[in-house]
N, C-alpha and C positions, 0 to 999 in steps of 0.2 A: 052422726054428722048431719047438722040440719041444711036446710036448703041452702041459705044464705051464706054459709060457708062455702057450698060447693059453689055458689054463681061468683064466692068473688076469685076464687079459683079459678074457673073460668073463665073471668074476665084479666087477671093476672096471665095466662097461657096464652090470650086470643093477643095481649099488645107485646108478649114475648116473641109471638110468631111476628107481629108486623115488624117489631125491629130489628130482626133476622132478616126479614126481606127487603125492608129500605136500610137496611146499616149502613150501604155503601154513598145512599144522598144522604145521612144523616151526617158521616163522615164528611164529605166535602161540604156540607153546609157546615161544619162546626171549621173547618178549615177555613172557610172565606171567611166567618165570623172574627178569626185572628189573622186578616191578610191584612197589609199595609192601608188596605184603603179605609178599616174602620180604626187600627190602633197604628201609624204609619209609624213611632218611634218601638212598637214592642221589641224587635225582634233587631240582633244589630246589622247592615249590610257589610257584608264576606266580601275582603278586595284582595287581589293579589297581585303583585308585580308580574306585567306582559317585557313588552320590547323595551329592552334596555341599553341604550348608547354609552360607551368607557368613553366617547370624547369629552364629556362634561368635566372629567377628572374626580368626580364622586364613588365610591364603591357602594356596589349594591346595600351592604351593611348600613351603610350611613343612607341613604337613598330613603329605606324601609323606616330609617330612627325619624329621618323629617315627617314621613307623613304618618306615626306615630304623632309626629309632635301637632301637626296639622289636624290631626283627630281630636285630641286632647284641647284644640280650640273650641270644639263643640261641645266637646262632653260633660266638661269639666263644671262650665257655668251652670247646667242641669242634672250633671250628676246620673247622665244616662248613658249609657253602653251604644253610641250608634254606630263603630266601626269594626270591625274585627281582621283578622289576617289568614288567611288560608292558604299556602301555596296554588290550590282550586277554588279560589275566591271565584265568583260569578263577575265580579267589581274591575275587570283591569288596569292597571294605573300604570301606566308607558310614560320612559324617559326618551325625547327623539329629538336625535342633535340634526339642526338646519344653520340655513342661515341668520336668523334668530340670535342665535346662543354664538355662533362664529363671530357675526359682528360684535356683540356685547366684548367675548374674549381679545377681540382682534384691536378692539379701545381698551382697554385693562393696559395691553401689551404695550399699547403706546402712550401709556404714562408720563416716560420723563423721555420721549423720543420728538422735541419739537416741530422738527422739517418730518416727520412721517407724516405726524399729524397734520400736517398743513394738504399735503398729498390726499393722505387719507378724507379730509375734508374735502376737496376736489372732488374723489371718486365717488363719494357718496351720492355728494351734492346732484351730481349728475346721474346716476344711477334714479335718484329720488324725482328727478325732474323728469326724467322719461317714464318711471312709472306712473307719474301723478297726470303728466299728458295723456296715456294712452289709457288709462282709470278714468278720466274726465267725458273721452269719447263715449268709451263702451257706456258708463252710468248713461249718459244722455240720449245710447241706442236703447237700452233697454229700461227706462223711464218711458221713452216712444212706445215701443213693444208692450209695456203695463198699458199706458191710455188705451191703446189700439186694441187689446185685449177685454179692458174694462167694457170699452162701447160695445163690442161684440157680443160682450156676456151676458149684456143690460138687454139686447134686442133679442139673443135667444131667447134668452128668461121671458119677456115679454109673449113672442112666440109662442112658446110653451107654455103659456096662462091661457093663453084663445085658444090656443087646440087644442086643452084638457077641456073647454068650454064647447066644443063641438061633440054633435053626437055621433056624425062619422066624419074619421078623417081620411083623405084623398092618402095614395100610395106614393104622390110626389111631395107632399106636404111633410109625409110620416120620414121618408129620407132624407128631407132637406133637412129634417131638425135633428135626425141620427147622426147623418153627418159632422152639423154644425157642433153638434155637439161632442164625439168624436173626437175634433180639428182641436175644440177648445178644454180639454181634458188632456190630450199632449202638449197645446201650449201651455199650460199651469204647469205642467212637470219641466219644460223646456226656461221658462222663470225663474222656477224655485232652484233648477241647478246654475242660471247665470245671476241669482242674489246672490246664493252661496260664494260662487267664485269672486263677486263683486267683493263680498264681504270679507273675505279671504286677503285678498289683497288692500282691502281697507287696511288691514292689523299689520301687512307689510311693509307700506307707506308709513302710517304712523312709528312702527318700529325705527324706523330712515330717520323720521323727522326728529324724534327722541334722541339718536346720537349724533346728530346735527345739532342738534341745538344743546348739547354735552362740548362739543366739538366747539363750537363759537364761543361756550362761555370760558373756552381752555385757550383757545387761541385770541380770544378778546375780540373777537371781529365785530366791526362796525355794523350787522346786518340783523336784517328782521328774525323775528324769529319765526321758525317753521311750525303752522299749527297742525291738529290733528283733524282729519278731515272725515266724512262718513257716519256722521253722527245721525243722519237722517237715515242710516243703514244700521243701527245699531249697534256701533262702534263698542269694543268694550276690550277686557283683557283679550291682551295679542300672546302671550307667554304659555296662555295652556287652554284645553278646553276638554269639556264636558259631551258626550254624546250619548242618546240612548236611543237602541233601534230597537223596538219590543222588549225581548227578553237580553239581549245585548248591549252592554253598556260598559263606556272605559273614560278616563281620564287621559290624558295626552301631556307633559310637559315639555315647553320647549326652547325657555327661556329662563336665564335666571341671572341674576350678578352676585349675590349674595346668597349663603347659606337661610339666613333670615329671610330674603325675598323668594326662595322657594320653598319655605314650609312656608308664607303668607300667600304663595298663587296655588297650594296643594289644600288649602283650607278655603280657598274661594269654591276651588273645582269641588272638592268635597259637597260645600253647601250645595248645589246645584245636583250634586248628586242626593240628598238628604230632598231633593225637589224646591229648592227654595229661592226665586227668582233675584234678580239684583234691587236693592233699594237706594235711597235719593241722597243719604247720609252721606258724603263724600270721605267720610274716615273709618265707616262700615268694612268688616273684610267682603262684603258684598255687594259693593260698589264697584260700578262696570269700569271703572278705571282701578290698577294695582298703583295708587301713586302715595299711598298711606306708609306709615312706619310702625303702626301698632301691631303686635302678635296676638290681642287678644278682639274679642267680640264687643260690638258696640251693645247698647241696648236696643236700636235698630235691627243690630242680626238676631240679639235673643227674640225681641216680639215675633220677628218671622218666624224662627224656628221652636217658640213656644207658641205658633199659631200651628204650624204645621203638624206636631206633636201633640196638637190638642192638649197641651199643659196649660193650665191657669195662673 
């Protein structure tokens, strides 16, 4: 057995022991190498039905075939696998009946009922004027509260460029910026949850304004019609939404009028869960308004989600 035999023996033994002892990083390095963030379409995401409301008059059966069918809007045009079903799907996708889906049903109902409707116009009407009043305030207090935050933030940050430029800083100088800074890291959280609610009730308003202006072209009324307001807040589908907290993330429905318009608000939420933001295309299913009647993908949703997928 000559030398060169044994050294490469040797050398085969000495990288056998290293991958015995790193197996466990070479493992998680071969794992992040197939995580969503280098191939994000490989692997399909697992959803499963969470809260489910019987007010809609849907059976769960047919509930799970929509968004089946809401799936099949994505896949279908690329031919990739990006949803699946799991009773412990990670994915939750909630049906929750509000006011939302009441009022939509509570016009259905008044169909061929004239004098309801005219009532039912009333109560809306007013309903919608008192929320747009007290929406109008609050926007305007916390539009004040954003400036008033902004100058504060400008003159810390300022602050905190000189006193990194100091070689020693004073112990009253060190608290005042603890502080300020501090005050201004609870007001950013104390923002973000009065946008949220702003935004919240943007989708309520507009929902108002939509069977109002359903409502006028039924009763022929002489009157303006009611727009949609909050666009500067990012006004978009009011019927369902998309959230992800880290590892948590669900879909919500909560609107619908048609069988067809809720497999097209379960294929919106879908994209967003696929990570795919809204585009400008107004007949896109990923357009921030549900006012489309197509079931299928524009070439605006395939580019995004052939961008996202890294398909060519």
């Amino acid at each position: 057995m000559d030398k060169r035999f044994l050294k490469n023996i040797a050398i085969a033994v000495f990288f056998l022991v290293l991958i015995f002892i790193f197996r466990r990083s070479l493992e998680e390095g071969l794992v992040g190498l197939s995580s969503p963030f280098f191939y994000p379409c490989a692997n399909p995401i697992i959803y499963s039905i969470g809260e489910f409301d019987e007010e809609f008059g849907i059976s769960r059966e047919n509930f799970l075939k929509a968004v089946k069918e809401a799936e099949a809007v994505w896949e279908e045009p690329i031919g990739r696998n990006l949803f699946s079903y799991s009773p412990d799907g990670n994915l939750l996708i909630n049906l929750v009946y509000d006011y939302r889906q009441d009022t939509t049903q509570t016009l259905q109902e008044l169909g061929i009922k004239l004098d309801q409707r005219r009532a039912y116009y009333e109560e809306i009407k007013y309903k919608y004027e008192s929320m747009l009043y007290r929406f109008e305030l609050d926007k305007s207090s916390f539009e004040a509260r954003v400036a008033d935050f902004e100058a504060r933030k400008k003159i810390y940050e300022d602050d905190a460029r000189r006193a990194n430029r100091q070689r020693h800083l004073s112990d009253e100088t060190y608290d005042k910026l603890n502080t300020e800074g501090e005050y201004l890291e609870r007001e950013a959280g104390i923002l973000n949850e009065m946008q949220a609610d702003l935004m919240k009730r943007v989708g309520e308003i507009n929902t108002l304004a939509g069977v109002l202006n359903d409502l006028v072209e039924m009763l022929n009324l002489n009157v303006d019609r009611y727009n949609n307001i909050g666009e500067s807040l990012g006004g978009e589908f009011t019927q369902g939404l998309y959230e992800s907290h880290g590892a948590d993330e669900g879909i919500t429905i909560f609107q619908y009028g048609s069988y067809e318009k809720l497999v097209r608000v379960l294929a919106h939420e879908l994209g967003h869960a696929l990570s795919l933001d809204h585009v400008d295309d107004p007949d896109a299913i990923m357009y921030r308004l549900n006012q489309g009647d197509n079931d299928l993908i524009t070439p605006s949703d395939i580019n995004a989600l052939k961008s996202y997928c890294k398909i060519k």
